[in-house]
N, C-alpha and C positions, 0 to 999 in steps of 0.2 A: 844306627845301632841295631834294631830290629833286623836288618836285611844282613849286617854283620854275622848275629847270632843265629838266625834260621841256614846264612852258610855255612856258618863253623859244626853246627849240631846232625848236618847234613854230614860233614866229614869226619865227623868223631864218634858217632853213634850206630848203632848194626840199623840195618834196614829189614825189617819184615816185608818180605817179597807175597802181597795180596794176588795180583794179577798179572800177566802180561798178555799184551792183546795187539791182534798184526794190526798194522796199518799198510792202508792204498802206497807205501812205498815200498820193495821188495828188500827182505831185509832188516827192515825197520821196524822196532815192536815200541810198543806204549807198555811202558812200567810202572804199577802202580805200588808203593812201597807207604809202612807206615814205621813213619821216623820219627822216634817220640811217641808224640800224641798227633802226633799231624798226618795226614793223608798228601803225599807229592805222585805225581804224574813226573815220570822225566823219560825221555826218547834214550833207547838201545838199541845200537847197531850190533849186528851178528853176523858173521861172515860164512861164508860156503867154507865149510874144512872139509879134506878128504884126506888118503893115504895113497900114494904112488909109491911102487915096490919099482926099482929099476934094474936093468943087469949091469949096465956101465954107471959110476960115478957120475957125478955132473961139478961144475967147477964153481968153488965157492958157495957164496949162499946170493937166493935171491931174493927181489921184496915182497915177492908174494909164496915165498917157499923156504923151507928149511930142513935141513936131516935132525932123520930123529931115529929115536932107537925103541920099538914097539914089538912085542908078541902078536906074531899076525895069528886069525881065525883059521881054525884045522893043523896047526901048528907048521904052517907053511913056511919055506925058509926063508929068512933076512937076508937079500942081498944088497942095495941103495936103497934107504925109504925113506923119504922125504913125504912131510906135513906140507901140502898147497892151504894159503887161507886166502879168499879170495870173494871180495865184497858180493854180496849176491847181486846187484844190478849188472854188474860185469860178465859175470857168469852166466846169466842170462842173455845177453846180448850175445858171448862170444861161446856159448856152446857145443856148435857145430865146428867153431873151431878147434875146443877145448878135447872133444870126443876123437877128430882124428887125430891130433897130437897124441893121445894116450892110447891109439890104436897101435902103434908101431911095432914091433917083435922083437924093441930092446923093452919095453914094460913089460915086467914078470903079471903087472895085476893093481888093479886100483880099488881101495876100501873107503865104506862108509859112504858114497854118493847120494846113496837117497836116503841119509838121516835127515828128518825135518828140522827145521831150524830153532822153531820153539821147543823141539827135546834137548837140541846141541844147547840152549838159553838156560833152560829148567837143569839143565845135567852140570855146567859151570859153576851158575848160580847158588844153586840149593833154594831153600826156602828164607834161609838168614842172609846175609850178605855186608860186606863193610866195605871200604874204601880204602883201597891201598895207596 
């Protein structure tokens, strides 16, 4: 009953976002929230996001990408732009291959690369939070 009630209060109640804090895993933060009256630690994953501006379409959607429809910086124009989300250990691992793929001279331009990842967390989250 106890374990019942501290999961359901978890999922019904806002979370007060105290801290988050990296861990040795890349990607992976330590959230510390208080729920209720309680203090929980629970692990967040946060993904590498960027923006890829393309000149050609690309076909369908992929699983680590999607079109989206954004105001680029300097009011630069929308041609295909597609959201990459893309676990950070991946991206890390496959960067050099990641950099020439987006070097090509059908990419107009790539945004947001070196947002840190605890701002992308802080900027999603807020400071309140609930469960959807």
């Amino acid at each position: 009953g106890f374990l019942r009630k501290t999961a359901r209060s978890m999922m019904d109640m806002p979370w007060q976002i105290v801290q988050i804090m990296e861990t040795s895993h890349p990607g992976q933060f330590k959230l510390w929230a208080l729920i209720g009256a309680d203090l929980h630690a629970i692990k967040l994953n946060v993904p590498r996001t960027f923006y890829v501006n393309q000149k050609t379409p690309k076909d369908g959607e992929g699983a680590m990408w999607k079109k989206v429809h954004k105001t680029l910086p300097r009011s630069h124009p929308v041609f295909n732009l597609y959201q990459y989300s893309v676990p950070e250990d991946i991206y890390i691992k496959h960067i050099n291959d990641i950099t020439a793929d987006l070097s090509s001279p059908d990419i107009e331009g790539v945004y947001e690369t070196q947002v840190p990842l605890e701002f992308r967390a802080l900027v999603k989250l807020g400071c309140l939070a609930t469960v959807n």
